[in-house]
C-alpha positions in Angstrom: -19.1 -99.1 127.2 -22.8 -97.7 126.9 -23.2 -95.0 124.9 -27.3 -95.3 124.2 -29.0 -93.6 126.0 -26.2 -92.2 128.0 -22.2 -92.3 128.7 -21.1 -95.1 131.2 -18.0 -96.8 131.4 -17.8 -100.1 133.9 -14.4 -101.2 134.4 -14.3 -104.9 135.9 -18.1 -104.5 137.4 -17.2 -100.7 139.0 -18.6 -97.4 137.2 -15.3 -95.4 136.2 -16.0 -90.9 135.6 -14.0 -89.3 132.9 -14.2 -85.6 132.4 -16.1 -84.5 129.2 -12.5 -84.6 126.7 -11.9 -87.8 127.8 -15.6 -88.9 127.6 -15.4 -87.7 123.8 -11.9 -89.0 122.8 -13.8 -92.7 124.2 -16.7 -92.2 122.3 -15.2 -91.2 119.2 -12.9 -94.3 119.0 -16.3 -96.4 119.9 -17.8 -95.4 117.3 -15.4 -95.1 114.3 -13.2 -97.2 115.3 -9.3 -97.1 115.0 -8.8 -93.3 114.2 -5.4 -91.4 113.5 -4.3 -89.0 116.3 -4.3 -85.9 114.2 -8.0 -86.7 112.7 -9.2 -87.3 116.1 -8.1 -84.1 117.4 -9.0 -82.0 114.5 -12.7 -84.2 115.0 -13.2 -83.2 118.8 -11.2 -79.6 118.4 -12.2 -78.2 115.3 -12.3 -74.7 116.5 -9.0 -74.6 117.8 -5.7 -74.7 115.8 -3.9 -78.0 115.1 -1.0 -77.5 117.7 -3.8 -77.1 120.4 -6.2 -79.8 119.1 -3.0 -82.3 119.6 -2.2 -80.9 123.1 -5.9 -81.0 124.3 -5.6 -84.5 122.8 -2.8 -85.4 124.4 -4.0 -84.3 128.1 -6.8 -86.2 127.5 -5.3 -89.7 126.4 -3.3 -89.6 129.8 -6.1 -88.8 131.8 -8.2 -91.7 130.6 -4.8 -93.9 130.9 -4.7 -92.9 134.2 -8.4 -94.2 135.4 -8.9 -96.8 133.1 -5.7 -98.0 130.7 -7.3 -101.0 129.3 -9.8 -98.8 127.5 -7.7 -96.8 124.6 -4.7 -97.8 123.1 -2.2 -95.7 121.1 0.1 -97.3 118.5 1.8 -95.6 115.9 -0.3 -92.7 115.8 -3.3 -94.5 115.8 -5.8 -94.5 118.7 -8.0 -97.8 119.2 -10.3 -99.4 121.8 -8.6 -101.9 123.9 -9.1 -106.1 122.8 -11.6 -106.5 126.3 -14.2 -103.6 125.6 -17.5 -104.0 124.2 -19.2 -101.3 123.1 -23.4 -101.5 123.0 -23.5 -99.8 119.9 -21.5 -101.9 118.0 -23.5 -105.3 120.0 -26.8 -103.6 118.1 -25.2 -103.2 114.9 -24.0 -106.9 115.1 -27.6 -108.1 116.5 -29.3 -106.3 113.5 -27.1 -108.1 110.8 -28.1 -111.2 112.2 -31.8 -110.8 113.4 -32.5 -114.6 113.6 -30.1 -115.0 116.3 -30.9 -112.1 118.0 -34.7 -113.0 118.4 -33.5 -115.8 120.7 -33.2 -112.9 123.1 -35.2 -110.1 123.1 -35.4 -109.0 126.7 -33.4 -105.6 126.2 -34.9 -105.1 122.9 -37.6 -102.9 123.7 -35.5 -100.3 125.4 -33.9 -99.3 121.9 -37.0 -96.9 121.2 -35.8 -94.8 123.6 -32.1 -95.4 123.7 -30.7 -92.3 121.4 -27.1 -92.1 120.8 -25.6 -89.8 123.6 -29.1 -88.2 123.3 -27.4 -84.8 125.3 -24.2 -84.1 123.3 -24.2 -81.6 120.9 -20.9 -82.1 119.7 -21.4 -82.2 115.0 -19.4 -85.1 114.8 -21.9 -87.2 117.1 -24.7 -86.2 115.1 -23.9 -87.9 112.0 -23.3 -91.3 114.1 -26.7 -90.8 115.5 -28.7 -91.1 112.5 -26.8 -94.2 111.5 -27.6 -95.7 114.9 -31.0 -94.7 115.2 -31.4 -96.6 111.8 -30.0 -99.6 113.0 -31.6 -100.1 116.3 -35.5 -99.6 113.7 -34.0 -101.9 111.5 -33.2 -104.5 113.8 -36.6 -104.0 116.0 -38.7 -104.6 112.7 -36.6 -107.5 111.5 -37.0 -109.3 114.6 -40.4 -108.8 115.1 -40.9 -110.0 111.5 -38.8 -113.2 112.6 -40.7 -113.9 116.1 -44.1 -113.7 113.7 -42.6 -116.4 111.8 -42.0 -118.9 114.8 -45.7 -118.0 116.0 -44.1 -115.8 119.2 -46.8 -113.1 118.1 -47.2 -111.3 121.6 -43.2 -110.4 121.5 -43.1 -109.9 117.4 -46.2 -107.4 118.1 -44.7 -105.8 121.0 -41.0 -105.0 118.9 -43.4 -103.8 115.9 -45.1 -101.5 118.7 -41.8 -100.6 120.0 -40.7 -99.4 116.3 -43.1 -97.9 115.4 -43.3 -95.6 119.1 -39.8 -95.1 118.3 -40.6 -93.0 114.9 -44.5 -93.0 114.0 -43.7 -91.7 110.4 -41.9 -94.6 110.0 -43.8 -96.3 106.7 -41.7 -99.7 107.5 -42.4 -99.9 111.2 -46.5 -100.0 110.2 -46.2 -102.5 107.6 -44.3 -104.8 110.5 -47.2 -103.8 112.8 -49.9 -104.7 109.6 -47.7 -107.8 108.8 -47.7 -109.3 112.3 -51.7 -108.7 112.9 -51.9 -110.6 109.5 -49.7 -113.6 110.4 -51.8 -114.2 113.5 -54.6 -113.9 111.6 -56.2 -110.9 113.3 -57.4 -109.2 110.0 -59.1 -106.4 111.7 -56.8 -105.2 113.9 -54.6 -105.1 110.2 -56.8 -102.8 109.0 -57.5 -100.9 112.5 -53.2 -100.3 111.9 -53.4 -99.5 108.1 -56.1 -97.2 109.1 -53.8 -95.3 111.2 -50.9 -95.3 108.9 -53.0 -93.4 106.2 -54.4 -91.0 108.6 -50.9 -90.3 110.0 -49.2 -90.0 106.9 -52.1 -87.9 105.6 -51.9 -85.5 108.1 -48.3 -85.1 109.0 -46.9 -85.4 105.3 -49.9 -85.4 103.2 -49.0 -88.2 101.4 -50.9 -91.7 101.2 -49.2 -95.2 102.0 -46.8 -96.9 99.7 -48.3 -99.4 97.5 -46.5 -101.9 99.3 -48.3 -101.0 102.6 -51.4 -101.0 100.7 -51.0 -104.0 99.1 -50.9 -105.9 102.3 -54.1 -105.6 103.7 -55.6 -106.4 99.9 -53.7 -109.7 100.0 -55.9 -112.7 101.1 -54.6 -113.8 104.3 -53.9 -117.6 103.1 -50.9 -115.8 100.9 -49.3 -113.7 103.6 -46.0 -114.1 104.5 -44.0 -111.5 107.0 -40.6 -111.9 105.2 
């Protein structure tokens, strides 16, 4: 299941359509997991009344049982994903609780400043799981790039703090990654070229100045710096 970025389902290597209920109903159970019947039809109906929500519910489940019955299943009024799907959402929230492992790999990394959750739904309910998302995939580009700085892989740690900061440039965390990096390598002036930016940004955009914690890294001698 890929729900960043976009909706795709790949069943055993093919690309399987669902119509938009059933494309919701999936979603939904991706992203809070095992969900009682009637809260999932009073989630993705709310307009409608209960008898309806459960019908449209209903219609829905066998449709998506019909294309692809290894995705859902429903036990005891409970609907759940199948034991065999993985879901890309919940591989970043994994990879950010454990950002040491995950900067063993950072090839697909870079694609998460882009990659909103279903970036084209409109639907309430999605909103609120968007937010949370969007703070995981920052959280887990900054704590990798802090991690790659501390093995000396500065051209990849750089490029994540980049990619974080593109991702949300009022971000006060994503520069201090970016500062803390150019500090690690040693490249003092392109530090102070980045805290530059983040004042002038903030400044201008929120008229506020930089944490003292951002500020306090460029006015720590190098020799001390860590990027934990």
């Amino acid at each position: 299941m890929t729900l960043l970025g976009d909706f795709r389902l790949q069943v055993a290597g093919r690309s399987v359509e669902l119509g938009t209920s059933c494309r919701r109903v999936v979603a939904l159970v991706c992203l809070r997991g095992a969900v009682p019947r009637a809260r999932a039809a009073g989630t993705l109906w709310p307009a409608v009344a209960d008898r309806r929500a459960g019908a449209n519910l209903r219609t829905a489940l066998w449709r998506v049982g019909a294309v692809a019955p290894q995705v859902l299943r429903v036990e005891r009024g409970w609907l759940e994903l199948g034991p065999g799907v993985s879901v890309d959402v919940r591989d970043v929230a994994q990879r950010a609780l454990r950002a040491q492992d995950a900067a063993d790999d950072v090839a697909d990394l870079p694609r998460l400043a882009d990659a909103d959750l279903l970036p084209d739904w409109d639907d309430e309910w999605v909103a609120e799981d968007r937010e949370r998302v969007r703070q995981l995939r920052l959280h887990l580009l900054e704590a990798v790039a802090r991690t790659l700085a501390g093995r000396d892989r500065f051209a990849a740690a750089v490029d994540l703090a980049l990619t974080a900061l593109r991702a949300d440039p009022l971000r006060e965390s994503a520069h201090r990654t970016v500062i803390a990096v150019h500090l690690a390598e040693g490249n003092v002036a392109e530090a102070r070229r980045a805290f530059a930016a983040c004042r002038a940004l903030l400044h201008a955009e929120l008229g506020v100045e930089p944490s003292a914690a951002t500020a306090a890294l460029v006015a720590t001698p190098v020799r001390a710096l860590t990027v934990s």
